[in-house]
C-alpha positions as CSV (number, residue, x, y, z in Angstrom):
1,X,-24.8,49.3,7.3
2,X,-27.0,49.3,4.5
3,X,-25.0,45.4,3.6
4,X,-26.9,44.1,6.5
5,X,-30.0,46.0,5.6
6,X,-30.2,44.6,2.0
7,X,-29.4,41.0,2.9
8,X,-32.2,41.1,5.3
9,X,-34.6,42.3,2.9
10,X,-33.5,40.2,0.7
11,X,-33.8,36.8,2.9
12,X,-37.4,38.1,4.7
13,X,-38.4,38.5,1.0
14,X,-37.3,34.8,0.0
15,X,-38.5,33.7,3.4
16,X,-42.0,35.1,2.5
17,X,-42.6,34.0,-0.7
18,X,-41.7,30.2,0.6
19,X,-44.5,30.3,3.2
20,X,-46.7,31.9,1.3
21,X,-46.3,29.2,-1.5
22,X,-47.0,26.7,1.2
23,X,-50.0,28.4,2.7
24,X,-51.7,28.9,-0.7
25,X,-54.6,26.5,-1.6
26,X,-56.9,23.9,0.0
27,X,-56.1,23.4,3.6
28,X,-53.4,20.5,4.1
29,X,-52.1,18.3,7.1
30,X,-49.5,19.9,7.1
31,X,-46.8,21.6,4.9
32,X,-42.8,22.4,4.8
33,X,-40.3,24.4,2.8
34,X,-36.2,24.9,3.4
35,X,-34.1,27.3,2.6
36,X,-30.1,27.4,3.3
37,X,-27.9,30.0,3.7
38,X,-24.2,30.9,4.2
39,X,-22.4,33.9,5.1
40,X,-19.3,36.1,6.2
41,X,-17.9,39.2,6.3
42,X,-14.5,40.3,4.5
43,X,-12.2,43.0,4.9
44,X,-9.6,44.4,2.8
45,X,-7.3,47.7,2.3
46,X,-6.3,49.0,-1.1
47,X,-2.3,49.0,-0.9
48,X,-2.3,52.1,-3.3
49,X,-4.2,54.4,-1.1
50,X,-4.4,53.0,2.3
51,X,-8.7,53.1,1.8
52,X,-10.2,50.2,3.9
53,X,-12.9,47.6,2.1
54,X,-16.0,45.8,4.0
55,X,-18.7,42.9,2.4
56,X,-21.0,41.4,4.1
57,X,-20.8,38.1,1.1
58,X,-24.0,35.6,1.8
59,X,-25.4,32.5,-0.3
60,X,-28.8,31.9,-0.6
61,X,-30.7,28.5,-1.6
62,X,-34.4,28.9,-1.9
63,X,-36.3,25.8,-2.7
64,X,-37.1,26.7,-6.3
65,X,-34.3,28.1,-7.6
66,X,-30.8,27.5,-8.2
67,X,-28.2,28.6,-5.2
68,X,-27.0,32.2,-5.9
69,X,-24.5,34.9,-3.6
70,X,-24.9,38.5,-3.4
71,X,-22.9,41.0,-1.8
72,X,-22.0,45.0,-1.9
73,X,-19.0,46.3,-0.8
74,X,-18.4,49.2,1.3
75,X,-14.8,52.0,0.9
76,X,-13.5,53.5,3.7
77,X,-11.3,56.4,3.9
78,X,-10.8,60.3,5.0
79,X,-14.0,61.9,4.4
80,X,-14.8,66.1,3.6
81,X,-14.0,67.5,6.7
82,X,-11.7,65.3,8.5
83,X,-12.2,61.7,10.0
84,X,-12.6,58.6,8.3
85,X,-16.0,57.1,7.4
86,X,-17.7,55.7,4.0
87,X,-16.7,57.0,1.0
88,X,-18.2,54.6,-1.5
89,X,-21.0,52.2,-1.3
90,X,-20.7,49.7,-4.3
91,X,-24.0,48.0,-5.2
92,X,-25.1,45.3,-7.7
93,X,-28.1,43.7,-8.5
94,X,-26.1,41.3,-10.2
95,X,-25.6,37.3,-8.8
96,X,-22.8,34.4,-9.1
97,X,-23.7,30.9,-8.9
98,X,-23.1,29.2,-5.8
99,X,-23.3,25.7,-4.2
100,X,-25.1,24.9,-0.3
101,X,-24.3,21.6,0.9
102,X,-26.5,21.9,4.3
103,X,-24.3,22.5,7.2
104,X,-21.2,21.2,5.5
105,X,-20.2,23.1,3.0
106,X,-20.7,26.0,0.2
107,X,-19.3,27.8,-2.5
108,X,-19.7,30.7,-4.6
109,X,-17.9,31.9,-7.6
110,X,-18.1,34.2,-10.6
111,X,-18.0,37.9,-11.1
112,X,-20.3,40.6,-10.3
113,X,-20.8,44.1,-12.2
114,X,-20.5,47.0,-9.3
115,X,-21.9,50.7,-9.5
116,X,-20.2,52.9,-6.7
117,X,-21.8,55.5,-5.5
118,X,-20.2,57.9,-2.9
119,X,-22.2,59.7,0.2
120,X,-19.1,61.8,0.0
121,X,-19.5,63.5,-3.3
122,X,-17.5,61.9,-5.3
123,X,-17.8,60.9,-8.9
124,X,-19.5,57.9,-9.3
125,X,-17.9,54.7,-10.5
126,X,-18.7,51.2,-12.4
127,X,-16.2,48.1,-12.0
128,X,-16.2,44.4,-11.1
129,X,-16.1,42.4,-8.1
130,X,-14.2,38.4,-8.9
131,X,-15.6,36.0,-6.6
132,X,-14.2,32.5,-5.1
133,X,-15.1,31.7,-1.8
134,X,-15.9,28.3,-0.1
135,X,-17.1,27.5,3.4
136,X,-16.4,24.5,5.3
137,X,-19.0,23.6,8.6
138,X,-17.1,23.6,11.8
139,X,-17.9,22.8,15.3
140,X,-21.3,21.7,16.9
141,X,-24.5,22.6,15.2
142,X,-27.1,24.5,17.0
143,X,-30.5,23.7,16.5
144,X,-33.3,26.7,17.4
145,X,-37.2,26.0,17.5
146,X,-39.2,29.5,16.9
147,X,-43.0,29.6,16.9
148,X,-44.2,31.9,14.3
149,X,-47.9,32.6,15.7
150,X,-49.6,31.8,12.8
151,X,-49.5,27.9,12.7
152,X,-46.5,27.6,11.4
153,X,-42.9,26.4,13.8
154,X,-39.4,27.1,12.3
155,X,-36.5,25.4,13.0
156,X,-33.1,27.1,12.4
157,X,-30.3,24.9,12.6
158,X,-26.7,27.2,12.5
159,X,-22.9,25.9,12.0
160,X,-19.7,28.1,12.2
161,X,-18.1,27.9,9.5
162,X,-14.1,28.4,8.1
163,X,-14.0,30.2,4.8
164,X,-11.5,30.4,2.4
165,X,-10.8,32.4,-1.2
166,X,-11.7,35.9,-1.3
167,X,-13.4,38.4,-3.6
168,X,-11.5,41.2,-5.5
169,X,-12.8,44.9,-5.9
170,X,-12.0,46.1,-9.4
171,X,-13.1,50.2,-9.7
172,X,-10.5,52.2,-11.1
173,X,-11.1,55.2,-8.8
174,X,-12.1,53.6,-6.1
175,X,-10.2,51.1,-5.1
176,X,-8.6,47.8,-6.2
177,X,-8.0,45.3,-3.8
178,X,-9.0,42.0,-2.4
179,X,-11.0,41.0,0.9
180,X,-11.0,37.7,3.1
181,X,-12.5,37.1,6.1
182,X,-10.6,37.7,9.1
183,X,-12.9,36.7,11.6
184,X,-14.4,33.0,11.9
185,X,-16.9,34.1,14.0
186,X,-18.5,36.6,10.9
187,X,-19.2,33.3,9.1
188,X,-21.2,30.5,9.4
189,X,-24.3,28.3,7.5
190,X,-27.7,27.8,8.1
191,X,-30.8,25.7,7.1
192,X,-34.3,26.8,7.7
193,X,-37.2,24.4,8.2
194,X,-40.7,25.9,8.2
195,X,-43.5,23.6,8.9
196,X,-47.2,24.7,8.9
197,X,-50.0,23.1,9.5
198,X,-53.7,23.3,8.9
């Protein structure tokens, strides 16, 4: 899904411009960013027309800027044809503030404007999503040691996590509706360590 897709981009983006910002300059001993990140995945189904709602939700703490959570939402429902599959992808560029407290706890709240978009043919639509989640850490952490190749080891330490709150998809049209997680294992937070040396 195109949810994963973006968030990826989006982190391998963040990720590169914290090691690059590291690597830049006179040679050092040795160098080290973090960056922390929480996620889950929420599901929904408008009550109106029986259409079914995915988000990927994730947070996002870089080192030099202030925590921040994105997410797009994905419709479900009977598509031309027959079957089900997507009927709406609903993007924003648009982010909420949000909290990451390491591998204990996060939060993000606020709302997001939303374009829909339909692969389906269907009119395009413009709404809201309203935002409150919060993670809480559970369970042992697990601690990963990767080395990049190019002088540089990263350290990826992962907790599950149990979220609470949900987000609320406002597009007349579309659907309104609102999606929790209702799968622990979709959700869980993570710190990054990079250390490079000369």
């Amino acid at each position: 899904m195109r949810t994963r897709t973006a968030r990826r981009a989006l982190t391998v983006a963040l990720l590169a411009a914290t090691t690059g910002a590291m690597t830049a300059g006179p040679a050092a001993a040795e160098t080290e960013t973090r960056i922390g990140f929480a996620s889950t995945g929420l599901d929904g189904t408008d009550p109106r027309t029986g259409r079914t709602l995915h988000s990927g939700f994730d947070v996002f703490d870089p080192p030099d800027e202030n925590a921040f959570g994105v997410t797009d939402v994905f419709v479900g429902g009977v598509v031309t044809g027959g079957g089900e599959g997507i009927i709406y992808e609903c993007m924003t560029e648009d982010r909420v503030r949000a909290r990451l407290d390491a591998l204990s706890s996060a939060f993000a709240a606020g709302v997001l404007r939303v374009d829909c978009f339909s692969p389906d043919g269907l009119p395009d639509r413009s709404g809201y999503v309203v935002v409150a989640l919060s993670w809480r850490g559970t369970g042992p952490v697990e601690r990963h040691v990767f080395d990049r190749g190019d002088g540089c080891t990263e350290y990826m330490d992962v907790r599950g996590a149990h979220v609470t709150g949900r987000i609320v998809l406002i597009v007349p049209g579309v659907a309104v509706a609102p999606l929790a997680n209702e799968d622990p294992a979709e959700s869980e937070l993570r710190q990054q360590r990079i250390v490079c040396s000369s």
